[in-house]
C-alpha positions, 0 to 999 in steps of 0.5 A, a space after each residue: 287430156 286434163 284441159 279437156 277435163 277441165 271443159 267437160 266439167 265446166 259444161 256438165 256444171 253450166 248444163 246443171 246450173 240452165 236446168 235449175 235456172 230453167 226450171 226455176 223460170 218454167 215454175 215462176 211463169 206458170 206461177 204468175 200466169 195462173 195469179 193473173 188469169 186467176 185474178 182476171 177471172 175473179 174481176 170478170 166474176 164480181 162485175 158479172 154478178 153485179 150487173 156489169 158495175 163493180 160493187 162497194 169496195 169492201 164486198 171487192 176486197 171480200 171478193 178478190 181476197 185482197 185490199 182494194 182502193 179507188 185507185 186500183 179500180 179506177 186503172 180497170 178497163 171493161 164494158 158490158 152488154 146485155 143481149 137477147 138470144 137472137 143476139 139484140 143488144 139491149 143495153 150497153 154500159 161504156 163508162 168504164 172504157 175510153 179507147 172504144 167508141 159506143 158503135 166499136 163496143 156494139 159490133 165487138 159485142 154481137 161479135 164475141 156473142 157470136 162465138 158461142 163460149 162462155 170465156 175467152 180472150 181476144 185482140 182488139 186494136 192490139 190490146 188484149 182483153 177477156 170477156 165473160 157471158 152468163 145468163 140472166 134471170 129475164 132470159 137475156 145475157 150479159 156481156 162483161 169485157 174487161 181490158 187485160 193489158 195492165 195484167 199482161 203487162 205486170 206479167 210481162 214485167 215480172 218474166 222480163 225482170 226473172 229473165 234478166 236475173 237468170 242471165 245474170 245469175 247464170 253468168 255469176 255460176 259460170 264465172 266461180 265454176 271456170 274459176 274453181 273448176 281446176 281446183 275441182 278436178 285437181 284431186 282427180 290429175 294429181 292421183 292421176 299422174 302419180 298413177 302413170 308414174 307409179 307405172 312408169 317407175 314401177 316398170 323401169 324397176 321391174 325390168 332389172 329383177 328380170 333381167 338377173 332371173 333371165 340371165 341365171 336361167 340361161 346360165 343354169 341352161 349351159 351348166 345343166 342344159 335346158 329343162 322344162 323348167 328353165 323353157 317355163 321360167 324363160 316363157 314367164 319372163 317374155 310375157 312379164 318383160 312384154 306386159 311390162 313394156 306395154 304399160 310403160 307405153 300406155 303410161 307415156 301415150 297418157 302423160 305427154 303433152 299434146 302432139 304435133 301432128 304432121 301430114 301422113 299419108 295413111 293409105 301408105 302406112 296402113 298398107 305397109 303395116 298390114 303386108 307384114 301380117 298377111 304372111 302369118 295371117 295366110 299360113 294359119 289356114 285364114 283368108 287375108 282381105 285388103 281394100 286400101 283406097 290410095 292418096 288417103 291422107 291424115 294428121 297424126 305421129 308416123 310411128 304411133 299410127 304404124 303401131 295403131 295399124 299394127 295392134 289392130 291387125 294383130 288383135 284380128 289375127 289372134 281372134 279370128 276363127 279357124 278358117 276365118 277372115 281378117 280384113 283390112 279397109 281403108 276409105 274416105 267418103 268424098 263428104 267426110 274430112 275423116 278417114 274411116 279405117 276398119 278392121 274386121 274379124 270373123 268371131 262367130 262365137 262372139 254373139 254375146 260378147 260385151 263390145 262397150 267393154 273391149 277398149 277397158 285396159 285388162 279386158 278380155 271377152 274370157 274373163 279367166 285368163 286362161 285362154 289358149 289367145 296369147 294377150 294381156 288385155 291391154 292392146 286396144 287400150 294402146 290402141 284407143 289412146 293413139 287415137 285419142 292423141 291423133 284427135 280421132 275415135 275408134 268403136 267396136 261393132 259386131 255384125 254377121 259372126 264378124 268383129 269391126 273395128 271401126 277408126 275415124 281419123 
């Protein structure tokens, strides 16, 4: 149990390390998408204001914001085209581009003019690139395409280089989490086990006390015969002496290690278990369905799949109306590796019940504990460790005035 502690915390601590790394990537890459389109749209701007040519260097940096040199401009790629309404080329500027001959930039011109936006990107022979139309004062257009590559590829280098940080970082987190996860959760286990102790201890010693009250009642029984005081006195100690027993077993299911767990056949357990209620089942006026499919077999411990059987069995028994029904079923669907045991109660007055909280240690649907249901609240607690150990789940539904307990083992 404790391993599987240990697991789920590592998981929920990498789960919250992706979230941040991710978000931290998602923010990084709309970061550095909007600088780069930003600065493709302002290059476009400039040389749309100026005829298609970039201006002095220093009217650049004014525009662009930032410091320029004829370096920098010199690794700018563009051509530029003035058009008539009717889509005529009347001139073409091809100075600034070499991977384009003067009839490509003449085609691709008419091309994009043809598209009808005032922006946009597009591929040509692979390379991207992003234009710009506006309109001039002679009623012409002028066409200003610029090659975005050394954009895209700055880009691409920073969202590689954020993408090879975030794995490296995330495998740093991974490896101090799985190192000091235990020491994490180590102050949960040791509280945890000096519980189940206290348990286990408390219950050996309270056993003696009892034992010394049981045997003087019976004694002051035979000296003065029974009252319904000593009957009383006798009631209390059965029901300590059984709450007693069931959290030591609780206790115990909870320390010990893992099982090993061997080949049952459950059809054959689930039957004999649930033949010793029908009896009792029947004679209290209810009806007592059983629907067991045969040769159904599972890993688990003989004894404790007995008693889960049996605690489930019995629990139907105790709440289920007068008149009603207790059912047992056993299936495998032949797709699923899992066996399905159910077993159902009729509760009509169960409509609004809480049913996430019926497997909680103590829990009872009457919460003033005065319920003429014998019980301590703790059965299905037993119930769901067993099924814990035999690698299984159990859930709790209800459907049409009936409670299902539903197993998968």
């Amino acid at each position: 149990m404790f391993q599987r502690l240990r697991l789920q915390f590592i998981a929920i601590a990498t789960a919250a390390v992706c979230v941040i790394l991710g978000t931290v990537f998602g923010i990084t890459t709309l970061v550095v998408d909007n600088q780069s389109n930003t600065q493709i749209n302002n290059i476009l701007t400039v040389l749309s204001n100026n005829g298609g040519e970039f201006p002095k260097l220093s009217e650049i940096s004014q525009a662009l914001g930032e410091p320029v040199t004829e370096d920098t401009l010199s690794r700018y790629s563009y051509f530029s085209a003035t058009l008539s309404r009717d889509n005529e080329i009347k001139s073409l500027n091809t100075d600034h581009i070499r991977a384009l001959s003067e009839d490509e930039v003449e085609s691709y011109s008419n091309d994009i003019f043809d598209i009808g936006d005032s922006t946009g990107r597009l591929r040509i022979s692979g390379v991207p690139y992003a234009y710009k139309v506006t309109k001039q004062k002679n009623n012409t257009y002028l066409l200003v395409v610029l090659d975005v590559s050394v954009f895209t590829s700055t880009s691409y280098r920073l969202l590689n280089t954020a993408v090879w940080l975030s794995i490296v970082c995330l495998g740093f987190f991974v490896v101090v989490i799985v190192v000091f996860s235990g020491r994490a959760i180590r102050p949960f286990v040791d509280n945890y086990k000096k519980q189940r102790r206290f348990i286990t201890n408390a219950g050996h010693e309270l056993k003696t006390p009892l034992a010394i009250i049981s045997a003087n009642t019976e004694l002051e029984e035979l000296m003065n015969g029974e009252s319904e005081w000593t009957k009383s006195t006798k009631d209390q100690i059965a029901r300590l002496t059984g709450l007693i027993n069931s959290l030591v077993t609780q206790a115990r299911l909870e320390e010990q290690p893992e099982l090993v767990l061997k080949d049952l056949d459950f059809s054959a357990i689930t039957e004999d278990a649930a033949e010793d209620f029908k009896g009792p089942v029947i004679r209290d006026g209810k009806s007592f369905e059983m629907s067991i499919q045969p040769n159904i077999h599972v890993k688990a411990e003989e004894k404790s799949l007995f008693e889960l059987v049996t605690l489930l069995v019995d629990n139907a028994n105790k709440y289920c109306d007068p008149e009603g029904t207790v059912s047992v079923t056993l299936t495998k669907p032949k797709r699923s590796r899992r066996a399905r045991l159910v077993v159902s109660n009729t509760y009509v007055a169960g409509r609004d019940v809480d049913y996430s909280r019926f497997l909680e240690r103590f829990y009872r649907a009457d919460e003033s504990h005065h319920s003429e249901t014998s019980g301590y609240g703790i059965g299905l607690s037993i119930a769901e460790s067993m099924v814990r150990l035999f690698k299984g789940s159990i859930k709790v539904t209800y459907k049409d005035d009936t409670i299902h307990f539903i197993v998968f083992l």
